[in-house]
N, C-alpha and C positions, 0 to 999 in steps of 0.2 A: 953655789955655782950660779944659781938663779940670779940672787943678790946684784954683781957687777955688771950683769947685761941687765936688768930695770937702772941701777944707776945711768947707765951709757945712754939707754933712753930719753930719762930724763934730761939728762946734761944735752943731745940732740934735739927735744923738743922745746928748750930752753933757748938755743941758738936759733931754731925757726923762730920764734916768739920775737928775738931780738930783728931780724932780720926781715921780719915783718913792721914791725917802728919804724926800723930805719926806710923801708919804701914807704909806710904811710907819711912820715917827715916827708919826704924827698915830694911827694904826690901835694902834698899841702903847700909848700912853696912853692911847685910849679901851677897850684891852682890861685894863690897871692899873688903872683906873676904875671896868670890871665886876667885878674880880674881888677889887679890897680894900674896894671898895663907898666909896670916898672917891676925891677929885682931886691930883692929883700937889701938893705943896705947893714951886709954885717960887718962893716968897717966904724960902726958909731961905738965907741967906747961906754958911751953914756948910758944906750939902750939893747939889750941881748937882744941877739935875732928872733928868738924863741921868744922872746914877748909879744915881736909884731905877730906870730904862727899863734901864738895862744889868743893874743886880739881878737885875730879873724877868724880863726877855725879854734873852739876852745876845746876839741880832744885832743891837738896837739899833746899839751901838757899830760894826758895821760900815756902817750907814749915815745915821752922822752925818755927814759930811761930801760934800759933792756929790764927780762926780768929776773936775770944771774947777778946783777948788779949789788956789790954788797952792801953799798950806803940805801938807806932807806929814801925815800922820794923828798925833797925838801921843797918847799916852794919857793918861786922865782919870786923875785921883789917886782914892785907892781909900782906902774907910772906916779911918781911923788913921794912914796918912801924909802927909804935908806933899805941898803940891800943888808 
């Protein structure tokens, strides 16, 4: 009985975790935003937006990905080599 309320826990504290990214994300583009005085350009096919976020702020990259997420963390390709 105990069992499936710690799972429910888990899988709860898993979604905070997530949703905590996604404001540090969101916090880190609007701080790119103050500080080059332009908006992240995610229309460049060429360059992920999360490259210019891991540029300037490099813990981006440690929370780009929730942590339910089933694929394990891969890294981004980086300015000049093949992705």
């Amino acid at each position: 009985m105990l069992l499936p309320a710690l799972a429910r826990a888990k899988c709860k504290a898993r979604q905070t975790a997530c949703i905590n990214n996604l404001r540090q994300l969101s916090t880190a583009a609007f701080m790119y935003q103050q500080d080059s005085g332009s908006a992240i350009n995610y229309g460049n096919v060429d360059y992920l937006w999360m490259e210019t976020l891991i540029q300037h702020y490099a813990q981006a990259n440690a929370v780009r990905l929730c942590a339910s997420a089933s694929e394990p963390l891969k890294p981004l390709r980086t300015l000049g080599t093949a992705a």
